[in-house]
C-alpha positions in Angstrom: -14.9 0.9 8.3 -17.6 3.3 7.1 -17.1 6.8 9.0 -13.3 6.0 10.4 -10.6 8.3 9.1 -8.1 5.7 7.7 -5.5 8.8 6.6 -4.2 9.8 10.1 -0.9 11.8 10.3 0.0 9.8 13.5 3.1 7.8 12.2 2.1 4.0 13.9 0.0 2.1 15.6 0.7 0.5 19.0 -0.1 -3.2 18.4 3.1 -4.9 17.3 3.3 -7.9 14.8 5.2 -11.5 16.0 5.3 -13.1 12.6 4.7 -12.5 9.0 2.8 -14.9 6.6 3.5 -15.6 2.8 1.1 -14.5 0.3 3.1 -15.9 -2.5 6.3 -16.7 -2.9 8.6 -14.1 -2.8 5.9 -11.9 -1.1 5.2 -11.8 2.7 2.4 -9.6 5.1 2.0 -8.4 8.2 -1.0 -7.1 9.8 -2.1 -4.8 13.0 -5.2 -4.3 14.9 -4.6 -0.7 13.9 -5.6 2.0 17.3 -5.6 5.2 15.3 -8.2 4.2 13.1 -10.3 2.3 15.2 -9.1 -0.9 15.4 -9.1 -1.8 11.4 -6.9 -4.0 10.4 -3.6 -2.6 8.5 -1.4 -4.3 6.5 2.7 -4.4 5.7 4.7 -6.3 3.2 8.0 -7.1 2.2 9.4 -8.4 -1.2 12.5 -10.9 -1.0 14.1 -10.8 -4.5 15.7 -13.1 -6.5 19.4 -12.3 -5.1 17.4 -12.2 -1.5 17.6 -9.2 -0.4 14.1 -7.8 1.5 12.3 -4.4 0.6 9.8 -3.3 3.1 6.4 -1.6 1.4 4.8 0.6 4.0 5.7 -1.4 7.0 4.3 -1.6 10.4 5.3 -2.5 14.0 6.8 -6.2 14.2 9.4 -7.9 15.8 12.6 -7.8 13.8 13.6 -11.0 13.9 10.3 -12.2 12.0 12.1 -9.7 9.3 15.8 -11.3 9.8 14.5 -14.3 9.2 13.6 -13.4 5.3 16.7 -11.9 4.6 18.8 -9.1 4.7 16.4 -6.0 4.8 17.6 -2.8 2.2 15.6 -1.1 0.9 12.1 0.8 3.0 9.4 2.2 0.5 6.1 4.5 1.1 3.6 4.6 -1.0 2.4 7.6 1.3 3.7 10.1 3.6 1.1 8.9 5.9 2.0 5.6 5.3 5.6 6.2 7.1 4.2 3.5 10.1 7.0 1.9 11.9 10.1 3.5 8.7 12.2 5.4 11.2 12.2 2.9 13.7 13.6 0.1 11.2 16.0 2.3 9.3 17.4 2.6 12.2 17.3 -1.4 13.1 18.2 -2.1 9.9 20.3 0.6 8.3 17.7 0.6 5.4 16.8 3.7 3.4 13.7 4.9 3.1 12.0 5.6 -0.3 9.4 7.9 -0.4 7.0 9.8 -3.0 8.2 13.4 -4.7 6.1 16.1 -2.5 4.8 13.9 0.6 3.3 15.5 3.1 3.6 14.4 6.8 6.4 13.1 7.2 8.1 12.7 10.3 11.9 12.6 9.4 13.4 13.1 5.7 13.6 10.2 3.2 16.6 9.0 1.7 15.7 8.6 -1.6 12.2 10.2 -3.2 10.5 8.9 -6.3 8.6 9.9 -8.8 5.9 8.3 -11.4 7.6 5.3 -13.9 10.6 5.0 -11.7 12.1 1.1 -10.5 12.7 1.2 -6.6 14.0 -1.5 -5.0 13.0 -5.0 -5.3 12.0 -4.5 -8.9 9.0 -2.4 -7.8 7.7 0.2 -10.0 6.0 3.2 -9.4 2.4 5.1 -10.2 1.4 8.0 -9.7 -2.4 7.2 -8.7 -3.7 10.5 -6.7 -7.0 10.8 -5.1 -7.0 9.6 -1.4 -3.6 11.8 -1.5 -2.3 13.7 -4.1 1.2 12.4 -3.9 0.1 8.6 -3.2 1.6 5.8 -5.5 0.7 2.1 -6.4 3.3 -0.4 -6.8 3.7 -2.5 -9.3 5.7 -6.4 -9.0 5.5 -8.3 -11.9 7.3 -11.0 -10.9 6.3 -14.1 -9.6 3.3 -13.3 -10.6 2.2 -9.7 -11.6 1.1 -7.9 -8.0 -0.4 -4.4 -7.5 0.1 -2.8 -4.4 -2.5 -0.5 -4.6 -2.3 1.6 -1.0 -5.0 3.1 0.4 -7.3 3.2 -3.1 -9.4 0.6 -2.0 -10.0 -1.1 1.2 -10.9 -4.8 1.6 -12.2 -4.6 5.6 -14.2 -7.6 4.8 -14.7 -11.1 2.4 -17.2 -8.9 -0.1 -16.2 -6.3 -2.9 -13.5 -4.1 -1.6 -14.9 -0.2 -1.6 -14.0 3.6 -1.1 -12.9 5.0 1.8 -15.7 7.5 2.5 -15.1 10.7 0.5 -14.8 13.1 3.6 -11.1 11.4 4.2 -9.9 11.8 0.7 -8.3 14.4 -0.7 -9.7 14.1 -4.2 -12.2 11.1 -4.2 -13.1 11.8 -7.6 -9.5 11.0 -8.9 -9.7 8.3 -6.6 -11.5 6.2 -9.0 -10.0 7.4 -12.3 -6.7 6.5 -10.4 -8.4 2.4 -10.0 -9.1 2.7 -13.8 -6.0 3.6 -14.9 -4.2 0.9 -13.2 -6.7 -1.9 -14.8 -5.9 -0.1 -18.0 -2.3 -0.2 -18.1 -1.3 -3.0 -15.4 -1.9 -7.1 -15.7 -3.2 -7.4 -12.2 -2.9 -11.1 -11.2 -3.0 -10.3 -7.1 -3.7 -7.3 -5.9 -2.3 -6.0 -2.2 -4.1 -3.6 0.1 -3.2 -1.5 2.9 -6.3 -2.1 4.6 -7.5 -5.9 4.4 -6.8 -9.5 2.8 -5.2 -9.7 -1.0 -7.0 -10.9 -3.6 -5.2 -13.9 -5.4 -7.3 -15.0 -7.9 -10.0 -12.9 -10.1 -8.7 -9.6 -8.9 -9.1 -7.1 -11.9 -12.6 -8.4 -12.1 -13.2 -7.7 -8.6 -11.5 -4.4 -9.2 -13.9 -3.5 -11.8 -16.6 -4.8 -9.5 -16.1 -2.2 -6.9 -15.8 0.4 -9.8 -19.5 -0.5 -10.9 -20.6 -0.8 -7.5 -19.8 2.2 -6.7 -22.9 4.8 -6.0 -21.3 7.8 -4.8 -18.8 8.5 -8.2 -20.2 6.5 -10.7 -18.7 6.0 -14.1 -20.3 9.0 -16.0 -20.2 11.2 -12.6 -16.5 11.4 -12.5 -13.6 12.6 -15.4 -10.4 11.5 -16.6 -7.1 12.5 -14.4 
């Protein structure tokens, strides 16, 4: 992925989505050879709660009747304004409001409902503010089954190895970037952890979290300061 702008303003890919898979229960993904960024993989997922109703996180092309069949969709949440994807098209479908952050940029059509850092949105999600690939960008937190972190477009995991930085040229703060990761491993249990680019991690994820931290050559540790 090295050298391929994965913040594009263009709402959605073309490739649509046939089914969804479970990553645990409670908590399903789709995923798209994504054309606007050169044919990375991009990921969606939606959160059936307890009383099953379905909240979308960031969600992509798919064929709705892969959604029908988890529940009753109500609830649509960006993490991003240029995570907006396929919203529109399935508030529409689904009569859904859309969620988005205070102050997102890019969006194509207004949101319903805007957030803001420490607030609950739908499906028992809860919201950080963690700025650095955009400034109004927000990881989601689920702590239950087990305690998930939806962590956007922070880190990428394009491949089996440590997940890493998008390169800095696409961020809009990269420095922040990576006091935003350190903040979530200092205040969050992270049990799985959910990308927007790439696989989840279900087991050892804040270790691997702090892995990429330590890995990292272009901000390391003592280069970069507190947000």
């Amino acid at each position: 992925m090295d050298g391929v702008p994965i913040f594009p303003h263009m709402s959605q890919p073309k490739e649509r989505a046939e089914r969804v898979e479970q990553v645990i229960p409670g908590l399903y993904r789709w995923s798209v050879q994504d054309d606007r960024i050169g044919g990375v993989s991009s990921e969606a997922y939606a959160v059936v709660a307890e009383d099953g109703a379905v909240t979308l996180i960031d969600p992509l092309p798919i064929k709705e009747e892969a959604l029908r069949e988890l529940g009753p969709v109500e609830a649509i949440v960006l993490t991003a304004g240029n995570h907006q994807r396929a919203a529109w098209h399935l508030r529409k479908v689904f009569g859904a409001p859309v969620w988005a952050p205070q102050q997102a940029y890019g969006l194509e059509d207004n949101a319903d409902v805007t957030y803001g850092a420490g607030d609950t949105l739908p499906g028992g999600l809860v919201a950080y503010h963690t700025p650095g690939p955009a400034i109004a960008m927000y990881t989601l937190w689920l702590e239950r089954p087990r305690s998930v972190v939806f962590l956007s477009d922070l880190l990428t995991h394009d491949e089996a190895g440590t997940p890493r930085f998008v390169d800095s040229q696409y961020q809009d703060d990269p420095a922040r970037t990576r006091s935003s990761v350190r903040r979530i491993l200092e205040h969050l249990p992270i049990e799985v952890v959910c990308f927007a680019h790439g696989d989840p991690l279900l087991h050892d994820a804040a270790s691997v979290l702090r892995r990429a931290l330590d890995e990292d050559t272009e901000f390391p540790l003592e280069a970069t300061e507190p947000a």
